[in-house]
N, C-alpha and C positions, 0 to 999 in steps of 0.2 A: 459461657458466652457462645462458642462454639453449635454446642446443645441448642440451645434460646436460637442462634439463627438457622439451624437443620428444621428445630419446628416450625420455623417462621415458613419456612419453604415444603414443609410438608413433607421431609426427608429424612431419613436418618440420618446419622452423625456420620457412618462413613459413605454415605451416596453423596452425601454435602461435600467431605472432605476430599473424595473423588473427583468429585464437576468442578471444585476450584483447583484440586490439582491441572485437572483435562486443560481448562482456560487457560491457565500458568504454561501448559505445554505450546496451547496454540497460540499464544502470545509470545513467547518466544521465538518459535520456529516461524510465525510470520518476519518477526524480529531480523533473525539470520537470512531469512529468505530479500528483505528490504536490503540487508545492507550486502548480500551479494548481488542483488540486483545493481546497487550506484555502483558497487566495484569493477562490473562490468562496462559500464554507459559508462566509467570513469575512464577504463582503457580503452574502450571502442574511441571517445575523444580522445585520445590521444594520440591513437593509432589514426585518425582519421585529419587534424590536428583540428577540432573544433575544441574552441575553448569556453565555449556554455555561454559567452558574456555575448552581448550583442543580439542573442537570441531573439526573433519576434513572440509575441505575446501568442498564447492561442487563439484571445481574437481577434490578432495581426489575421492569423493563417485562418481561420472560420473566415473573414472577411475576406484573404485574396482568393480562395477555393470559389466561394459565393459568386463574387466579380468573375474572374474566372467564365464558369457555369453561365453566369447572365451574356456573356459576351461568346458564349458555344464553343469555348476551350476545354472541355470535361477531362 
């Protein structure tokens, strides 16, 4: 099976088995990268005490920046 999809793709068995390793890596390490990013923004609110709820939308905030702008508060 393996085989059958390296030829599918025009590659040998281990260049196949290589690129889905490499993927498996960068998916991962996005992975860790994602979840220390919230664990950050997690303590930044806390340390700051925002608690994420109440939030406006982002097109609350595209819309007050706009407003804003038209009324020459840049």
């Amino acid at each position: 099976m393996i085989a059958e999809k390296a030829r599918a793709e025009h590659k040998s068995v281990s260049a196949y088995l290589r690129d889905l390793m490499t993927a498996d890596v960068q998916r991962e390490l996005q992975r860790r990268a994602i979840a220390t990013w919230d664990d950050e923004l997690k303590q930044t609110q806390q340390r700051l005490g925002i608690t994420g709820q109440g939030s406006p939308s982002g097109a609350e905030v595209v819309r007050e920046v706009r407003d804003d702008y038209a009324r020459g508060q840049e």
